[in-house]
N, C-alpha and C positions, 0 to 999 in steps of 0.2 A: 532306411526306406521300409514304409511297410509291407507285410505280405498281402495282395488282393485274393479274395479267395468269390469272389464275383467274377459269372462267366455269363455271355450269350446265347440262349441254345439256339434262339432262334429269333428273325424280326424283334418284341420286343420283350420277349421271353428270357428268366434272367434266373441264376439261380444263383444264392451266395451258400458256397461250402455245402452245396445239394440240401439242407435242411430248409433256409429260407426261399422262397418261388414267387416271382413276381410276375403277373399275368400268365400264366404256363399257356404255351398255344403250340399245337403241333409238335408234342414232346414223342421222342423216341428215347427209345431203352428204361429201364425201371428204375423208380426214384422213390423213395417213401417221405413225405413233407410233413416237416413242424407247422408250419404255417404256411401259410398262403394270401398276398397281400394283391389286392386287386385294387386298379389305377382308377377305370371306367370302365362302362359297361357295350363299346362297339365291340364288334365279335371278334377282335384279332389281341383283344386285351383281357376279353372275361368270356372264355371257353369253357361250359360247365361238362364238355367231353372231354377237354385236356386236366381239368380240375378232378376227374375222376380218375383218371389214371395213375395219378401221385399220390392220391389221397390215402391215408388209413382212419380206422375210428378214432383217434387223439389228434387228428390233426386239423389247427384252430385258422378259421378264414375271415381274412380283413378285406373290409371293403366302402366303399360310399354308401350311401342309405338305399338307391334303387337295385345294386346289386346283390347286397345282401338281402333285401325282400326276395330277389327272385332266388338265391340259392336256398333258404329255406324254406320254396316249395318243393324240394328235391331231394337236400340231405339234413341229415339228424347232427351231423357236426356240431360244435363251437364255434359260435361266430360273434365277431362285431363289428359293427358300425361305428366308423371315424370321419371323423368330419376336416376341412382345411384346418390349421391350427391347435389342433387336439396330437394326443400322446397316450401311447398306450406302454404298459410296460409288461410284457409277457415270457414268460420264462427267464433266463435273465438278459434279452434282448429290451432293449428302447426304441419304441420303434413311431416315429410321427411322423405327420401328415402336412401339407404346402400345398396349396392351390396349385390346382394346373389346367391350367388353359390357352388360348390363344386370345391376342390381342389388333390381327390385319384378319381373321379369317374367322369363320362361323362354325365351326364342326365342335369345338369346345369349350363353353359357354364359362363366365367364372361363376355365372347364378348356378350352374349345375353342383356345383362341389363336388367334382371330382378332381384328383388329388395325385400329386406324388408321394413319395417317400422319402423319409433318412432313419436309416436304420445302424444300432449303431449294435458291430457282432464282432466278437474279442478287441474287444477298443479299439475299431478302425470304425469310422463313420461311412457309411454308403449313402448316398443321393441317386435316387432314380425319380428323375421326373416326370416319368410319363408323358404324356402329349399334350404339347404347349409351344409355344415362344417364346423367346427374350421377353421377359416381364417383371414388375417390379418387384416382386415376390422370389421369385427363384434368384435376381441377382445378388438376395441376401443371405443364400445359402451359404453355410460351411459347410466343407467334409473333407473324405481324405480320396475316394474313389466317385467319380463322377461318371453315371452313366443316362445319357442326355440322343435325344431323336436328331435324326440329322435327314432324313428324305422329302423334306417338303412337301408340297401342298397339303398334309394337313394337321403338320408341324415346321418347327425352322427349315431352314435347308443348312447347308454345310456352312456358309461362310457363315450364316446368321447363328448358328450354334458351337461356332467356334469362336464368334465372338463373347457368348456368354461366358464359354470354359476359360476363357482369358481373366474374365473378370471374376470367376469363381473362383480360380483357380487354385486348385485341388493338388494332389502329390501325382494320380494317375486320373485320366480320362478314356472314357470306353463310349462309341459312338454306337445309337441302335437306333431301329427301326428303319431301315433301309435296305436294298437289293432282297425286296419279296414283294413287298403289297405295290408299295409307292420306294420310288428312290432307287438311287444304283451305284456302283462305283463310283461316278463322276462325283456323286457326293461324298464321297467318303473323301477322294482326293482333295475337291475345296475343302474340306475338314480339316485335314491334317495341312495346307498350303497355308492356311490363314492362321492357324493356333501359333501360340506364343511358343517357340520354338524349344523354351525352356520346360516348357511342360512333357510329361511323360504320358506316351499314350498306348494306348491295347487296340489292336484290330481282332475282334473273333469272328465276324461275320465273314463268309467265303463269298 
């Protein structure tokens, strides 16, 4: 079994092994970031007050085209711009990009090109998908660590992102974005009720 070294800090705030940061939003205690990968640009995914509290001056920020515009009106960092289907290879991380969007709802457009991730960090591959739904794109993920939105309206809900993790499926599964903005318990329960019972899963959200 691998080791995951991806945690929750918060909603959909994600850290793998405290260096990599995916959307930081509402971080407490002190962290110093290699990188910083941003999904899209609503406020609970690309916080340029949570993005300063991790930050130091080597530390390199990913992001879709409109977000990266607006963090270098702010900071002097390294940054780049990744689009759906692109790959970056930075330090000795692999780190690429998957359309993410929704496909019954309006809030995450696939013309937007905003994106999830797979990063791949001491040979475990991480998927974070960011906010989306069951779509044809993410079902053709691999990885070893799946972490996937589960609070509905304006992404899946539990059952409908457990059915993707079924068909993804990974070695471990970690469900986010729930019990804060949108979503709550109940979802997390259909989550773990419906998942293919073979599969391994993390709860870190309280």
């Amino acid at each position: 079994m691998i080791k995951n070294k991806a945690k929750v800090l918060y909603h959909s705030s994600i850290s793998i092994d405290d260096k990599i940061f995916i959307d930081p939003y509402k971080i407490q205690g002190e962290y110093s970031a290699q990188i910083i990968l941003i999904t899209h640009s609503h406020y609970d995914h690309y916080s340029l007050e949570d993005i300063k509290k991790i930050l130091n001056k080597d530390t390199i920020i990913v992001g879709p085209e409109d977000v990266i515009a607006d963090v270098k009106k702010s900071l002097d960092n390294q940054t780049f711009i990744i689009r759906p289907n692109e790959m970056l290879k930075i330090f000795d991380y692999s780190i690429s990009a998957f359309p993410a969007y929704n496909v019954n709802k309006p809030f995450h457009k696939k013309s937007y090109n905003w994106v999830g991730y797979l990063v791949e960090y001491e040979g475990v591959r991480y998927a974070i998908l960011g906010d989306c739904d069951e779509n044809e794109d993410n079902r053709k993920i691999k990885c070893d660590v799946l972490l996937l939105p589960i609070g509905g309206t304006y992404t899946m809900d539990g059952k409908e992102a457990a059915s993707l993790a079924n068909i993804i499926n990974p070695q471990i599964v970690i469900p986010t974005h729930y019990n804060a903005i949108v979503g709550d318990k109940s979802n997390e329960r259909e989550f773990v009720e419906n998942l293919n019972p073979k599969l391994k899963f993390e709860i870190h959200i309280n």
